[in-house]
C-alpha positions as CSV (number, residue, x, y, z in Angstrom):
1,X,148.3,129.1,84.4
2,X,146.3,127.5,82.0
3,X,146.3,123.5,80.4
4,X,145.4,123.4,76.8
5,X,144.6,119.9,75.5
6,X,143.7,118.6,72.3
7,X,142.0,115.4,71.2
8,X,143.5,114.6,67.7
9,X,141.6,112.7,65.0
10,X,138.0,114.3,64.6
11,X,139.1,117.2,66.4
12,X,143.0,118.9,65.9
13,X,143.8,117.1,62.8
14,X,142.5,117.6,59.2
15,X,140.9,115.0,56.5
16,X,143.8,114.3,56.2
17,X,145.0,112.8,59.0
18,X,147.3,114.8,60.2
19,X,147.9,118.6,61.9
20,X,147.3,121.6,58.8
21,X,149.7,123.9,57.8
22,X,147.7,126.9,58.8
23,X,146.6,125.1,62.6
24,X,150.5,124.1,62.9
25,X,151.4,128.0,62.4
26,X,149.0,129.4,64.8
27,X,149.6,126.8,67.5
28,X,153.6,127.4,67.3
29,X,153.0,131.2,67.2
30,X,150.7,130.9,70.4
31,X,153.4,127.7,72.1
32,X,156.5,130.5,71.7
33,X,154.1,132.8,73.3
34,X,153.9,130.9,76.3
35,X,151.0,128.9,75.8
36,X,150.9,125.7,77.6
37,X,149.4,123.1,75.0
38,X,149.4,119.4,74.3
39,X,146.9,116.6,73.0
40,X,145.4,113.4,74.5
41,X,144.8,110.6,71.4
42,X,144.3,106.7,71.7
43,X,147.1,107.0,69.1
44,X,150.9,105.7,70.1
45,X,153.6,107.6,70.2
46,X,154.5,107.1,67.0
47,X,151.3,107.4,65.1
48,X,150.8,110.3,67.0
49,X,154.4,112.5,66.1
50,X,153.7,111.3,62.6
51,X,150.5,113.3,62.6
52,X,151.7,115.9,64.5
53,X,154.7,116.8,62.3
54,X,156.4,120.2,63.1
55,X,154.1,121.0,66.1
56,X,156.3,122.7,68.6
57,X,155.5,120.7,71.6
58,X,156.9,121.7,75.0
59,X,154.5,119.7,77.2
60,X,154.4,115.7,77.2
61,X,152.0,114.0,75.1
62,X,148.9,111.8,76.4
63,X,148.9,108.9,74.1
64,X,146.3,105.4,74.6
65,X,143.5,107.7,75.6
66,X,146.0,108.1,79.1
67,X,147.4,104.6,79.1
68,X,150.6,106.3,78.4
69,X,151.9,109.8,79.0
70,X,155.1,110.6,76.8
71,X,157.7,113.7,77.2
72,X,158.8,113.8,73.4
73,X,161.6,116.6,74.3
74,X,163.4,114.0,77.4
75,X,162.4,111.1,75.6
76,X,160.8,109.6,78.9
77,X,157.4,107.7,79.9
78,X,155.9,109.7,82.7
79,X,153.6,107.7,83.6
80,X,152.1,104.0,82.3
81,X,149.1,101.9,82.8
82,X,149.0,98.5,82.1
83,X,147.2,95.4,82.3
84,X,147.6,92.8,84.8
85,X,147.8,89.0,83.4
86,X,144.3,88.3,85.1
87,X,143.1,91.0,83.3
88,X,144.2,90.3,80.1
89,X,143.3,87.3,80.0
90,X,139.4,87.6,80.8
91,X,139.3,90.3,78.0
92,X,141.2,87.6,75.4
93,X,138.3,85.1,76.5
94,X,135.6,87.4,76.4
95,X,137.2,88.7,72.7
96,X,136.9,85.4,71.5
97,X,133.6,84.3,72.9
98,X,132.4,87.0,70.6
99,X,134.2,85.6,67.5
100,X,136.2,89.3,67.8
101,X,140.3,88.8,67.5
102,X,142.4,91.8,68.8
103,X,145.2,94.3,68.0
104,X,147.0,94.1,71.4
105,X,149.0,97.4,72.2
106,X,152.5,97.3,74.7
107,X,155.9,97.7,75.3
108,X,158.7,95.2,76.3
109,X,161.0,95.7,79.1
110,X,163.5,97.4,76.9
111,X,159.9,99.8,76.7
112,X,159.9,99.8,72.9
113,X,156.4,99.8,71.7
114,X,154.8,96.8,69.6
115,X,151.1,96.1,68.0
116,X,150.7,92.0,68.6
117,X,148.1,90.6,66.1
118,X,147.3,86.5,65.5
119,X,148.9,86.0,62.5
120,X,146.3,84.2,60.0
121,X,143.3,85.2,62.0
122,X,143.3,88.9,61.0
123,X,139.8,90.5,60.3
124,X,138.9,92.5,57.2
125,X,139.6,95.4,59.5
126,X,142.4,94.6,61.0
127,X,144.0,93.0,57.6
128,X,143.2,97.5,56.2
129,X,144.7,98.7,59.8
130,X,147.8,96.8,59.0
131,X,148.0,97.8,54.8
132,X,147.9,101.4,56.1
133,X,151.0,100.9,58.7
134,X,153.3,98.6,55.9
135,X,156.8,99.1,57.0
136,X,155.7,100.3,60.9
137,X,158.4,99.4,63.4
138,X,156.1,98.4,65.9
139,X,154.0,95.8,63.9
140,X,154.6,91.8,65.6
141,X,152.7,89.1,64.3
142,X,152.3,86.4,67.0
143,X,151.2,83.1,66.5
144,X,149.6,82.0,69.9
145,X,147.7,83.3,72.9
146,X,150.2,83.2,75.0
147,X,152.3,85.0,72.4
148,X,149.5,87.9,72.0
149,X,149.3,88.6,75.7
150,X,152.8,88.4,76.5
151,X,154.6,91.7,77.4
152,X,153.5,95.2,78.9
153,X,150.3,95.6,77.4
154,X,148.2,99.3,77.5
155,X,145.1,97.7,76.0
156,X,143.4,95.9,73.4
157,X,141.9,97.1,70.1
158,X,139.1,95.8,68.2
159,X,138.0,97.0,64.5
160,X,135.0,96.2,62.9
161,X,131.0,96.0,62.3
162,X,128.8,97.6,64.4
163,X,127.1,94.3,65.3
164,X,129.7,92.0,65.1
165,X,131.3,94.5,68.2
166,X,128.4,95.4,70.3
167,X,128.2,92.1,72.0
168,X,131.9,92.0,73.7
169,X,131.4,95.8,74.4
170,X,128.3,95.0,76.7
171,X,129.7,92.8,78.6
172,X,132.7,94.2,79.2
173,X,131.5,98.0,79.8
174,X,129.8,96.6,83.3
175,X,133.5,95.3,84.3
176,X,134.9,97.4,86.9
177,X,138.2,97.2,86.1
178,X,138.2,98.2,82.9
179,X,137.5,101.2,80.6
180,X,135.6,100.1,77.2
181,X,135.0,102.7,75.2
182,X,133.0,101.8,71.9
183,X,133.2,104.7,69.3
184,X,133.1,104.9,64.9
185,X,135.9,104.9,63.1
186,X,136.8,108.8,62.3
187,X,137.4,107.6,58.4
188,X,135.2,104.9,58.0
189,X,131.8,103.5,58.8
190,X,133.5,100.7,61.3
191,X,133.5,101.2,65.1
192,X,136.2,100.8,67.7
193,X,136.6,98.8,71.1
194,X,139.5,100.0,72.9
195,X,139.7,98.2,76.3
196,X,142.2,99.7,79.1
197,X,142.8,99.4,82.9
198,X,140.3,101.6,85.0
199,X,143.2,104.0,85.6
200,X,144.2,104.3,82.0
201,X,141.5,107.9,81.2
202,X,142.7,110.9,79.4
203,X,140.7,112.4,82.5
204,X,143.4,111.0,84.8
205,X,146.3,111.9,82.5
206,X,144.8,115.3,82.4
207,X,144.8,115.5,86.3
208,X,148.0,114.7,86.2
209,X,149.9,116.3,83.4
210,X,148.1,119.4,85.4
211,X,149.6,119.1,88.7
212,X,152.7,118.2,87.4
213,X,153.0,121.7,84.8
214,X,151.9,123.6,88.0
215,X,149.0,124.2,85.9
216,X,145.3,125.6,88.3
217,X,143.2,125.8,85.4
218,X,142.6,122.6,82.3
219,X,140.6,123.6,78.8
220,X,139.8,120.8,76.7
221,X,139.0,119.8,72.9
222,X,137.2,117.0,71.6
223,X,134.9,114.8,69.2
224,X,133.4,111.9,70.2
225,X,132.9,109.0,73.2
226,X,136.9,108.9,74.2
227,X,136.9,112.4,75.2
228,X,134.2,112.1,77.2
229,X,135.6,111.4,80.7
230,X,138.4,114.4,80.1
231,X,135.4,116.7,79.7
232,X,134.4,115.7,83.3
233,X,137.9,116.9,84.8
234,X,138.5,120.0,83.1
235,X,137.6,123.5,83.5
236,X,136.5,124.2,80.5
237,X,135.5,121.9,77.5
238,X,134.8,122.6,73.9
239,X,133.3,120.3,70.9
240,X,134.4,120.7,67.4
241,X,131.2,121.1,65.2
242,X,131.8,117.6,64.0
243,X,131.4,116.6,67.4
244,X,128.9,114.2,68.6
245,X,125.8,115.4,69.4
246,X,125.7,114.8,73.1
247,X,129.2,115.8,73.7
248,X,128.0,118.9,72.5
249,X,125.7,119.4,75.1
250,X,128.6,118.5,77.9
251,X,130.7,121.3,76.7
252,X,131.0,124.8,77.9
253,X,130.9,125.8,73.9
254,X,130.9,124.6,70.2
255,X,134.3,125.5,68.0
256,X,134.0,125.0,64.4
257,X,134.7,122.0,62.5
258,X,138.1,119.7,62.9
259,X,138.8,120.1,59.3
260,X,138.5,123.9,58.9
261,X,140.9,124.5,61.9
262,X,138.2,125.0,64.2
263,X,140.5,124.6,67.6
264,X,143.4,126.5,66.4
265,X,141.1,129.5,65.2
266,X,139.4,129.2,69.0
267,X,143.0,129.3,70.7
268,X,144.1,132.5,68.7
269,X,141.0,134.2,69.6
270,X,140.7,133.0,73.2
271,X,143.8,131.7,74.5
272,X,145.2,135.2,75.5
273,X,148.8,134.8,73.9
């Protein structure tokens, strides 16, 4: 039996951020055919059932690029990885050496997810993240350290300029105990630091949302620099034609482009449902 596994933004979802009509059809038609599908996003849970509306899901979800594996249907956390307080910690100081303040991303005891920002020290990205999520449950403002790192946290986000980034994410990328990965923005010409314990990969989520489905065989979608480490552990491993260029060459084959249903039209033709 066969693993199907989606990347989201750049990859299953349209321009417009969220699942089409016509991909949302297919993949249903091919779920109630048996088809064993899911996605792995560095969205939350919440984000990510917004933009996955209607989707038929059977399997649970890989959400914080594997911090966090969800089962939507039993409404129960599989499996979680967070941060220890050493750990968060040295990130925060290395963050703020760089003049870079973070979204931080966790759950209280109670596990109900919340997005911790320093209230009055928002960045011009992180001031647009929080415009577009007006209203969003999980949304705390803080207004200390100690308030900012308190809690379960998955990892730490950071939005912004190329240059004003670069400098955190190189010293942090050589840290063993973390993963750092340092991609653009899907819908914008900022970049992304997402920080995470070592253990927190959509290549380990993968492994073992496999061996928990019974599943021998994992096929894989994606886009850019957060996939990359899921294309190591899977069978098979196919980049959208929006893809980066050198995730192109690590994949078994090229599917067509995110926002002209490009994985949904491979699946129909391939998947054998």
């Amino acid at each position: 039996m066969t693993l199907f596994i989606s990347d989201l933004d750049g990859t299953l979802l349209s321009g417009g951020r969220a699942v089409s009509a016509y991909s949302r059809e297919i993949l249903n038609r091919l779920i109630g055919r048996g088809m064993r599908f899911s996605y792995a996003t560095a969205r939350s849970a919440l984000t990510a059932k917004g933009a996955t509306e209607g989707l038929a899901l059977r399997e649970p979800a890989i959400l914080y690029n594997g911090g966090l594996i969800y089962d939507f249907n039993a409404h129960e956390t599989l499996r979680a990885v967070y941060l220890n307080e050493e750990e968060k910690r040295h990130i925060l100081d290395v963050l703020f050496f760089h003049g870079i303040v973070p979204l931080a991303f966790g759950a209280t005891g109670e596990k109900r997810e919340f997005v911790a920002y320093l209230e009055g020290r928002e960045s011009e990205g992180t001031l647009r993240y929080l415009s577009h999520r007006i209203g969003d449950p999980r949304l705390l403002a803080v207004r200390s350290e100690g308030e900012l790192l308190s809690g379960r946290l998955f990892n730490f986000k950071c939005v912004g300029p190329k240059e004003q980034l670069e400098g955190a994410w190189n010293v942090l990328k050589y840290d063993s105990r973390f993963l750092c990965i340092f991609h653009p923005e899907t819908y914008r010409s900022d970049f992304w630091i997402e920080i995470s314990p070592r253990e927190a990969s959509k290549a380990n989520a993968v492994r073992f949302l496999k061996e928990r489905l019974g599943c021998d065989r994992a096929v894989c979608f994606g886009d850019t620099s957060n996939d990359s480490d899921m294309f190591d552990v899977c069978d098979e491993k196919y980049a959208v034609m929006n893809a980066d260029a050198w995730l192109k060459e690590k994949a078994t084959g090229v599917v067509g482009y995110a926002d002209e249903d490009g994985v949904a039209k491979w699946l129909e033709a391939n998947a054998g449902f």
